[in-house]
BAFI-3210 file (N, C-alpha, C; in Angstrom, 3 decimals, decimal comma, padded with zeros to 6 digits):
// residues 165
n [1|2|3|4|5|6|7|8|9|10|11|12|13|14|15|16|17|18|19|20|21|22|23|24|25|26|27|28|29|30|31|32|33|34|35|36|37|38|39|40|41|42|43|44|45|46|47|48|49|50|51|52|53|54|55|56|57|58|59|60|61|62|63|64|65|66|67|68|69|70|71|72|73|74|75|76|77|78|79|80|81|82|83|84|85|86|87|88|89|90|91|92|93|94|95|96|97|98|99|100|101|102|103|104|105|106|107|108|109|110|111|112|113|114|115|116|117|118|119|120|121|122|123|124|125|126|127|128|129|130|131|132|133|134|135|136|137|138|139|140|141|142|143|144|145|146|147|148|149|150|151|152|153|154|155|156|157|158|159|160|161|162|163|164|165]
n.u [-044,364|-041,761|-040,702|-042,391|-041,939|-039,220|-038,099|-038,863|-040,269|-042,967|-046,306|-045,997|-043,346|-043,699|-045,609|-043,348|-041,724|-042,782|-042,947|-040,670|-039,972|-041,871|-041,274|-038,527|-039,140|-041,118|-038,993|-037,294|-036,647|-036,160|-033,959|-034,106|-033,640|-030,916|-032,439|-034,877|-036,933|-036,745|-037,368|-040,165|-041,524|-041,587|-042,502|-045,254|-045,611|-045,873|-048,332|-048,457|-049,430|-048,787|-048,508|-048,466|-047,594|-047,063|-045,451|-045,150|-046,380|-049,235|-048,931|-046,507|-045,154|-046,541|-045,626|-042,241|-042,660|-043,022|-041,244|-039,390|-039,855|-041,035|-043,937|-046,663|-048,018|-050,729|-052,682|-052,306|-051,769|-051,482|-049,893|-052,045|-054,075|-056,101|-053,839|-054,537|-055,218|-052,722|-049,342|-047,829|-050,806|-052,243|-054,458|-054,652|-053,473|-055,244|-057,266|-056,356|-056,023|-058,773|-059,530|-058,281|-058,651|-057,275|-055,841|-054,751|-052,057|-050,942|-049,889|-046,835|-044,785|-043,235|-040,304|-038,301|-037,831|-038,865|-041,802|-042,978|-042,768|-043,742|-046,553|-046,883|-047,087|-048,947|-050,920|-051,052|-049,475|-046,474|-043,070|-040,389|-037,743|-036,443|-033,160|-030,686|-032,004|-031,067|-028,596|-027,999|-026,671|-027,578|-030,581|-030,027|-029,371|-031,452|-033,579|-032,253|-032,888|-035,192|-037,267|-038,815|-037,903|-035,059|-033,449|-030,615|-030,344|-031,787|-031,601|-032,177|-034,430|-035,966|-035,526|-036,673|-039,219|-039,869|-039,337|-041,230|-041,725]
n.v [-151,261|-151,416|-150,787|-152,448|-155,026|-155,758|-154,835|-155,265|-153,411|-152,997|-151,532|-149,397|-148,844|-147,732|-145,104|-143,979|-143,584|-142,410|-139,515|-139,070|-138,490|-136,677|-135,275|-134,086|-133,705|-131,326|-129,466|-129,777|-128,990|-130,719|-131,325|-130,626|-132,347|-131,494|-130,376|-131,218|-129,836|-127,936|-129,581|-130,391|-128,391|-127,748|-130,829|-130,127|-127,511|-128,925|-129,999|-132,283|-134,248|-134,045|-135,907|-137,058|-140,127|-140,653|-141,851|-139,639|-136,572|-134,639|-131,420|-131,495|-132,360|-130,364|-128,194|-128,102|-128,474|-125,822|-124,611|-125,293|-124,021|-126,145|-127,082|-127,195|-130,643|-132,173|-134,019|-135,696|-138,193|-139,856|-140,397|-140,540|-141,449|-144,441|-147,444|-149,540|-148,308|-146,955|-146,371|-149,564|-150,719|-150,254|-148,837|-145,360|-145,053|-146,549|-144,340|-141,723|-142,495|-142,412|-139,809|-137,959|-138,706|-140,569|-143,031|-146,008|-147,139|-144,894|-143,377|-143,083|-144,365|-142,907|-143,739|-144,594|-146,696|-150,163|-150,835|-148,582|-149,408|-152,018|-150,974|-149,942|-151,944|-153,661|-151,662|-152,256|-150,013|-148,282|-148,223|-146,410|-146,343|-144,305|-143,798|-142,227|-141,380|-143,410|-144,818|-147,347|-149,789|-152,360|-151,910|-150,398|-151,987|-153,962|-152,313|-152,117|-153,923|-155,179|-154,612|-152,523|-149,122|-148,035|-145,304|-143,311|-140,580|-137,499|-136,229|-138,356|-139,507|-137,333|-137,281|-139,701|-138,929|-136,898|-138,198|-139,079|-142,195]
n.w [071,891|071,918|074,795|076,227|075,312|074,288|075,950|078,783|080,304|082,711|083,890|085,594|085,053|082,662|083,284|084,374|082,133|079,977|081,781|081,503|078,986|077,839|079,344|078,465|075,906|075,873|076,287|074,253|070,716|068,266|065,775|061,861|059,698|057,614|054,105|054,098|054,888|052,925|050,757|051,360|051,499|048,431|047,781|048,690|047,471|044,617|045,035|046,351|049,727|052,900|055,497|059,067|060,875|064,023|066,960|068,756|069,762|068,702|069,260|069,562|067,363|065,340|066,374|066,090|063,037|062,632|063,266|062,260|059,756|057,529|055,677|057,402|058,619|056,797|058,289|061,374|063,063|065,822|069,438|071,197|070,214|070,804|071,365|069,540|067,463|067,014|065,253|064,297|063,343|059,865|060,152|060,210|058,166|056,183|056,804|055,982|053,513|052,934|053,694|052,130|049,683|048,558|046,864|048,024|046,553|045,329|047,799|049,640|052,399|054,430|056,488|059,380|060,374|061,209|062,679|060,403|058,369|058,163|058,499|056,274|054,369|055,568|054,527|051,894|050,822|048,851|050,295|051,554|052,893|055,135|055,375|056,523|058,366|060,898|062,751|064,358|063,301|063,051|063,076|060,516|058,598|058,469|057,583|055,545|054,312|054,198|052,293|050,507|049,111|049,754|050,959|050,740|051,594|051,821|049,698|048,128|048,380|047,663|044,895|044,564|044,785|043,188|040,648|039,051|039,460]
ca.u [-043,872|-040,752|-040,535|-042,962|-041,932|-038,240|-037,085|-039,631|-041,097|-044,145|-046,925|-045,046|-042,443|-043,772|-045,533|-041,566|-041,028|-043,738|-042,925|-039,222|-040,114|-042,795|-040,134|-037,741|-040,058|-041,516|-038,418|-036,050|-036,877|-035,287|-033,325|-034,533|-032,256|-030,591|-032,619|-035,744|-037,733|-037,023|-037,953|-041,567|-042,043|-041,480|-043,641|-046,657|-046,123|-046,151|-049,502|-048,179|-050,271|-047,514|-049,401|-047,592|-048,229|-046,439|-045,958|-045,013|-047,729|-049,712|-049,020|-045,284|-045,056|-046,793|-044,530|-041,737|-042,652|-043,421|-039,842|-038,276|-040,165|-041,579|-045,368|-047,358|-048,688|-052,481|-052,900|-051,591|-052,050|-050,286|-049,712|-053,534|-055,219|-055,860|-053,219|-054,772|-054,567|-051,301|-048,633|-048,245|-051,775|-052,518|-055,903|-054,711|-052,804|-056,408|-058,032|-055,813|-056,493|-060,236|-059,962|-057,570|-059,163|-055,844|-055,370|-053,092|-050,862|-050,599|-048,925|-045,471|-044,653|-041,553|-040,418|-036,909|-037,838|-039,804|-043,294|-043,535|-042,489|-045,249|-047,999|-047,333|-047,378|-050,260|-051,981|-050,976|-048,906|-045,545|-042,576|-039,262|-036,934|-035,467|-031,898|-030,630|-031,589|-030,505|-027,346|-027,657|-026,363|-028,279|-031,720|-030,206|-029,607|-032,899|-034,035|-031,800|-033,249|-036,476|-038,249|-039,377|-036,942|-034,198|-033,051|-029,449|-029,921|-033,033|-031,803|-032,314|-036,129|-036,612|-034,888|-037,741|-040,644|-039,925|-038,814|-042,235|-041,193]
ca.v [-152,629|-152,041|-150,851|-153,668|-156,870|-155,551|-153,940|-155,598|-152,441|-152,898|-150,385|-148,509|-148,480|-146,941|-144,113|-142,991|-143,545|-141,516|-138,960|-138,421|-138,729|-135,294|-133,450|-133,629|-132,850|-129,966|-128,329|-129,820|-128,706|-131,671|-130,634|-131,220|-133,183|-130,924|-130,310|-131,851|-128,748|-127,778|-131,304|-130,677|-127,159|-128,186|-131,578|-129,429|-126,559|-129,568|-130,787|-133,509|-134,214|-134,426|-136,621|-137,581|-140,915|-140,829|-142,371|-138,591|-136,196|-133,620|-130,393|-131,114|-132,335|-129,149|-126,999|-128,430|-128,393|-124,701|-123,937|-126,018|-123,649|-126,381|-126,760|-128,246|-131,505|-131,496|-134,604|-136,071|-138,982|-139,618|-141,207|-139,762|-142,433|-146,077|-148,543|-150,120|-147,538|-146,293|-147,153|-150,223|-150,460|-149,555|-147,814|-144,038|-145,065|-145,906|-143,084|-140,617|-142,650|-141,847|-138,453|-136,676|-139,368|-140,723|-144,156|-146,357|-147,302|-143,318|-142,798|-143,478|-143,899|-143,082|-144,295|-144,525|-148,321|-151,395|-150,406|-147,761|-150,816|-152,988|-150,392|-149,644|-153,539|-153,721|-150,698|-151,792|-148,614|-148,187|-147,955|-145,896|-146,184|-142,940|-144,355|-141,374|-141,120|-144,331|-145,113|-148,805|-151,014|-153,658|-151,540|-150,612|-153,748|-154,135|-151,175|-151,585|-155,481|-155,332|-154,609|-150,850|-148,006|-147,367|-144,110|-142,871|-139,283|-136,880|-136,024|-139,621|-139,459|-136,183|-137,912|-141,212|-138,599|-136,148|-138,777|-140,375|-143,750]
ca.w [071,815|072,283|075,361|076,755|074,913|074,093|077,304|079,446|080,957|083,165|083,611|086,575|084,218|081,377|083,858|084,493|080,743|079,831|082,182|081,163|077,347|078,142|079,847|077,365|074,338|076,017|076,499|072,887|069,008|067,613|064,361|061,252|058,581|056,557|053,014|054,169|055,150|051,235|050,242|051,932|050,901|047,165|047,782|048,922|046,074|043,953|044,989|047,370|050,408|054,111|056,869|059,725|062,035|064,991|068,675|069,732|070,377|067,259|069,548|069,458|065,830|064,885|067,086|065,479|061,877|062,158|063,664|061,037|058,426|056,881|055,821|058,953|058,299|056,899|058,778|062,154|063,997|067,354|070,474|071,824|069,678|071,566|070,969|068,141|065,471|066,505|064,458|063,417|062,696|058,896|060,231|060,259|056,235|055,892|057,317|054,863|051,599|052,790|053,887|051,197|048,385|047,644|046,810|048,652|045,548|045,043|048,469|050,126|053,519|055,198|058,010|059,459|061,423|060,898|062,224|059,505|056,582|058,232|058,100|054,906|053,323|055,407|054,496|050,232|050,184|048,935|050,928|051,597|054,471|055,698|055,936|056,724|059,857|061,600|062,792|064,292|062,427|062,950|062,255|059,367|057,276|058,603|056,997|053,564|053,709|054,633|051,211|049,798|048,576|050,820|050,747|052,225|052,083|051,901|048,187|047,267|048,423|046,678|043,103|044,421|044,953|041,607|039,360|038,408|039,738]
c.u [-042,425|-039,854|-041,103|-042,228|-039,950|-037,282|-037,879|-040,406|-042,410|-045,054|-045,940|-043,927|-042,698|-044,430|-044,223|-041,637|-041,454|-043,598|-041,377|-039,298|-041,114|-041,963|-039,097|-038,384|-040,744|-040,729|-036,857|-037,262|-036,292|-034,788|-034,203|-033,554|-032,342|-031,790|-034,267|-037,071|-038,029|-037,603|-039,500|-042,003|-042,540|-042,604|-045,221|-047,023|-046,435|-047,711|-049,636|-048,614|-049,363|-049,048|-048,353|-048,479|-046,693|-046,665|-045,379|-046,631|-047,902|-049,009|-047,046|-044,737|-045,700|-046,044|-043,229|-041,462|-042,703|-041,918|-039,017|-038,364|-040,861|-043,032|-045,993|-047,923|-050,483|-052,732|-052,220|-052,253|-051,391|-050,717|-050,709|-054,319|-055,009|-054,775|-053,824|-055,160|-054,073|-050,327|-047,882|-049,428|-051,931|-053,684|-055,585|-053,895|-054,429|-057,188|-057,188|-055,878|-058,114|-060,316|-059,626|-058,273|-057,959|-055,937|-054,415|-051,449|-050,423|-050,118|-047,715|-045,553|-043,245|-040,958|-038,565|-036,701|-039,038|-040,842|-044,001|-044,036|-043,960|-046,250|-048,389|-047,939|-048,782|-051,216|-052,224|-050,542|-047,412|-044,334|-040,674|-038,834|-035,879|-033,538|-031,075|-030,785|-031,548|-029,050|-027,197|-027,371|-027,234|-030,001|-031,039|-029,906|-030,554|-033,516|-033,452|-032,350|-034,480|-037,260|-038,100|-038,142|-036,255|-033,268|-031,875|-029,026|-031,977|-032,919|-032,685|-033,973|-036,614|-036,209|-036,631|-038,830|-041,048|-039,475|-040,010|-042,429|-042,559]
c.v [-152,710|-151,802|-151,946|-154,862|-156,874|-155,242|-154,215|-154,989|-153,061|-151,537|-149,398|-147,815|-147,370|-145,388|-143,423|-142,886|-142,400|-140,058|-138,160|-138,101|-137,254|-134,483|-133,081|-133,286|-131,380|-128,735|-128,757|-129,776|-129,704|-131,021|-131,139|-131,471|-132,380|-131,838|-130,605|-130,540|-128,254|-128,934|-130,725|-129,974|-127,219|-129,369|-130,802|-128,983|-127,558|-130,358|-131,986|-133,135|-134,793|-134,630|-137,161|-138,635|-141,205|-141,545|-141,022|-137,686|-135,069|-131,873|-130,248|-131,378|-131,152|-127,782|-127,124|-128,202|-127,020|-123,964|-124,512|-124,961|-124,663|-126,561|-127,839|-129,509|-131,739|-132,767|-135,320|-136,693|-139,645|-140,598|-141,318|-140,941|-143,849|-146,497|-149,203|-149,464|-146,348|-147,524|-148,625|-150,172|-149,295|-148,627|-146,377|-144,290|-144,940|-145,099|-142,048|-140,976|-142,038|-140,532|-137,446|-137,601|-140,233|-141,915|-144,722|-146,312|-146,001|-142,720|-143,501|-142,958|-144,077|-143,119|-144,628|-146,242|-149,113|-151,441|-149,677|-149,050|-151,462|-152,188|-150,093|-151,062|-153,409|-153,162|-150,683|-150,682|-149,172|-147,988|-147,431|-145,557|-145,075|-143,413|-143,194|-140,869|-142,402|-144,545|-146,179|-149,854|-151,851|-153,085|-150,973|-151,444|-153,982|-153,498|-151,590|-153,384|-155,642|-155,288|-153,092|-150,075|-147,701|-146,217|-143,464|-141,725|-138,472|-136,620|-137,334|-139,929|-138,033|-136,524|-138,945|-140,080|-137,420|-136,816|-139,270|-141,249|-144,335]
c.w [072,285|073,574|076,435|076,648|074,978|075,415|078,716|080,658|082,103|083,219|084,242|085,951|083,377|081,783|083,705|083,074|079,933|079,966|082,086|079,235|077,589|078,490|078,596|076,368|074,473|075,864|074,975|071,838|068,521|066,041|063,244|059,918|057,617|054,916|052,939|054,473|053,460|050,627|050,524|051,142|049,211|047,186|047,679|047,837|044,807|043,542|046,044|048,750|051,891|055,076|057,649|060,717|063,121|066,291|069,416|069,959|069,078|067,765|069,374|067,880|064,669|065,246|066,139|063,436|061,516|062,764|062,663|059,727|057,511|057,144|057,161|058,302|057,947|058,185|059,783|062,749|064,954|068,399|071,199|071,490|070,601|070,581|069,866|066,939|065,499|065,516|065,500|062,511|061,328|058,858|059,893|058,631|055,222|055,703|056,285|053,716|051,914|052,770|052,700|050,029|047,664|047,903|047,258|047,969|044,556|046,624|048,894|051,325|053,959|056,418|057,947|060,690|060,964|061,599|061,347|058,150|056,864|058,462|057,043|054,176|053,984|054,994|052,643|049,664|049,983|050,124|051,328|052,872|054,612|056,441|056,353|058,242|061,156|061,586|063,397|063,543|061,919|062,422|060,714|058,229|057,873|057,162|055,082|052,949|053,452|053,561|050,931|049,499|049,711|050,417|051,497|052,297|051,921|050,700|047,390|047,809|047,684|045,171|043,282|044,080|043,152|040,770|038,772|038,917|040,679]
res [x|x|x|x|x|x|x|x|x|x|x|x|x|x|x|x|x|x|x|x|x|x|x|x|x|x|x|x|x|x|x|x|x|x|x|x|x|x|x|x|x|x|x|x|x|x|x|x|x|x|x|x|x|x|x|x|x|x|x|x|x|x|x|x|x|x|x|x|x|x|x|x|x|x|x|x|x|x|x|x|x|x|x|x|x|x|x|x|x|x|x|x|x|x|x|x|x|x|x|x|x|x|x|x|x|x|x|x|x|x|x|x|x|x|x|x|x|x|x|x|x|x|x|x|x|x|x|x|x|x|x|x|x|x|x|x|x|x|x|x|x|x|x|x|x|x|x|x|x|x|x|x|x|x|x|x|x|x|x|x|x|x|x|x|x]
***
């Protein structure tokens, strides 16, 4: 969307876009935010169930998670799937209350921008904004306005996720 409607891409466009967005992922590890690799590890040993929905791709979000050290995601859904149940679409929030058995209003989704927020409301899940890793301004008073748990470090989602709450 937001290279279409936002930045008014055409197809031709999004070929190049496409094609520079592949090169660079093939060849960068992106970091991973201090504390958060321990955050997971601890989630898991806890019992807690890590799914990732992305618009990058499963082979690099698995590459990634296993250079970070933390646990791989059981579940990933990515940029591969048609346009209508990538994110936004609450279908793949769906598809993991079905698969792992977990009730919507027993998970949290976190998301660091406003297609994560609106898959969650739509999907009847909770929601916590990774403030933490935005630095626009303007997305984030989005982010700290928008509704669900806003969070401005990775501690302060590991206090939300081990407190009960």
């Amino acid at each position: 969307a937001l290279c279409y409607q936002v930045l008014g891409f055409s197809q031709a466009d999004m070929l190049v876009q496409n094609e520079v967005w592949f090169s660079y992922m093939r060849r960068l590890i992106p970091p991973m935010f201090p504390g958060m690799a321990q955050l997971l590890r601890a989630f898991r040993a806890a019992g807690g169930h890590i799914c990732v929905v992305s618009h990058s791709w499963a082979s690099y979000i698995r590459r990634d998670y296993r250079s970070w050290g933390a646990p791989e995601p059981e579940l990933i859904y990515d940029w591969s799937l048609p346009a209508c149940f990538r994110k936004p679409s609450p279908w793949p929030l769906w598809e993991i209350s079905r698969i792992l058995g977990v009730a919507p209003r027993e998970m949290l989704m976190v998301d660091d921008l406003q297609p994560g927020r609106s898959m969650a409301r739509s999907a009847g899940e909770d929601f916590a904004a990774a403030g933490w890793a935005e630095a626009v301004p303007d997305v984030r008073l989005d982010m700290q306005t928008g509704g669900g748990v806003y969070c401005e470090s990775v501690s302060q989602l590991a206090n939300l996720l081990f407190s009960g709450q």
